[in-house]
C-alpha positions in Angstrom: 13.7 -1.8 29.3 12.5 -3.3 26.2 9.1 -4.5 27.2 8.4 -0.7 28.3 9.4 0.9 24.9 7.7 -1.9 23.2 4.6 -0.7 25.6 4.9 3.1 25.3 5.9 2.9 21.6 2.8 0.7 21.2 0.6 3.3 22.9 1.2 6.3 20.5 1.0 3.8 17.2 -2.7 3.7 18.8 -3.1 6.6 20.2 -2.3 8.3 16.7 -4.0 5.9 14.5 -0.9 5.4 13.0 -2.4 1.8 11.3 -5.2 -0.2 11.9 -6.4 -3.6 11.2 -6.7 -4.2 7.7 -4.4 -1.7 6.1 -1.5 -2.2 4.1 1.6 -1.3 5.1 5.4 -1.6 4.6 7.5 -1.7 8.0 10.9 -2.0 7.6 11.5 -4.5 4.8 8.0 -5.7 5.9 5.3 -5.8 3.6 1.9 -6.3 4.2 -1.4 -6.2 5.9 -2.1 -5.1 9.1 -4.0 -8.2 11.4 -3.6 -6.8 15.0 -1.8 -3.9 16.7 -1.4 -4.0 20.2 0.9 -2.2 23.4 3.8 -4.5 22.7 3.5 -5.8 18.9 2.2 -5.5 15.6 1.6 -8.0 13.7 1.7 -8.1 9.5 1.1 -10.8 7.1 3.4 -10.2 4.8 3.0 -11.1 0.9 4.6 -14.4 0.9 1.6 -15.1 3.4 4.1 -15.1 7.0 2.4 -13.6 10.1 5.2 -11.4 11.1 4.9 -10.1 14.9 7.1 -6.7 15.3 8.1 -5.5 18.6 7.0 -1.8 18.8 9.7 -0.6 19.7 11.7 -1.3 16.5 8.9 0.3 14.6 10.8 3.7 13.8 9.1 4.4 10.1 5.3 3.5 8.9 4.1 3.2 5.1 0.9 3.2 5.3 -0.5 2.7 1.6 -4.1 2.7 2.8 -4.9 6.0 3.4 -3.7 8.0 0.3 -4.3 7.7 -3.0 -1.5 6.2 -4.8 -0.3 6.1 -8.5 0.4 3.6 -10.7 2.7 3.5 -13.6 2.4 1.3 -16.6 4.9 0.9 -19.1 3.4 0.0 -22.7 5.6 -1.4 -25.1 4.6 -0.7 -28.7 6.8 -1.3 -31.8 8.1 1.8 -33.6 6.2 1.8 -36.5 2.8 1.6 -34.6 1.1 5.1 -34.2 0.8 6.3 -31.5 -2.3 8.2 -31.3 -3.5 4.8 -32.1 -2.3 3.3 -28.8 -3.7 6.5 -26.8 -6.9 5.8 -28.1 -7.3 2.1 -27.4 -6.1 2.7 -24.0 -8.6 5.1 -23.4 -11.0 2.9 -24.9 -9.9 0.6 -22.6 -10.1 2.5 -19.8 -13.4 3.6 -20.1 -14.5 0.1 -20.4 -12.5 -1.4 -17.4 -13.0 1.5 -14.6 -16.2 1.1 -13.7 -15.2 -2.4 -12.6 -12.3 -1.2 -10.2 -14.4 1.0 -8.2 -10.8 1.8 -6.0 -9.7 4.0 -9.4 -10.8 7.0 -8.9 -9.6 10.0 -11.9 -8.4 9.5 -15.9 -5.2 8.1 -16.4 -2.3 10.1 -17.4 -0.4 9.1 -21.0 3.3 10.3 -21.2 
């Protein structure tokens, strides 16, 4: 019974182009990128660099951080005294230095 949920489950991760080769994706308390997806496993790399092979059929919930945008949050520590229009504006100086390097970043960063 296994081998056919592994199978079937397999064939809608496909079907619905759920993941695909290449992406990065959590699974479970799996994390990491995507080398081969087939009827009856998927099969991650995860960060510590261990080819992980799933059964499909114990895939119930996908992360798939490839295909939205996602957000990043950056905590700056400054001391008290240290103005903090100051900081803003070396961060965006910063910023508009850097981004055109990381052509991923896409929009202005956010200071809060």
């Amino acid at each position: 019974q296994g081998f056919v949920t592994d199978i079937v489950s397999g064939f809608f991760i496909l079907l619905e182009r759920q993941i695909e080769v290449g992406e990065y994706v959590q699974i479970g308390t799996i994390k990491g990128t995507v080398t081969a997806v087939g009827l009856r496993t998927t099969q991650v790399v995860g960060d510590d660099g261990t080819l992980n092979f799933i059964p499909n059929r114990t895939i119930t919930t996908i992360a798939n951080m490839s295909r939205n945008n996602m957000t990043a949050m950056i905590q700056v520590g400054i001391f008290p005294q240290t103005p903090v229009d100051q900081v803003i504006k070396i961060i965006r100086k910063v910023n508009q230095r850097e981004v055109p390097n990381y052509p991923d970043i896409i929009g202005d960063p956010k200071i809060i």
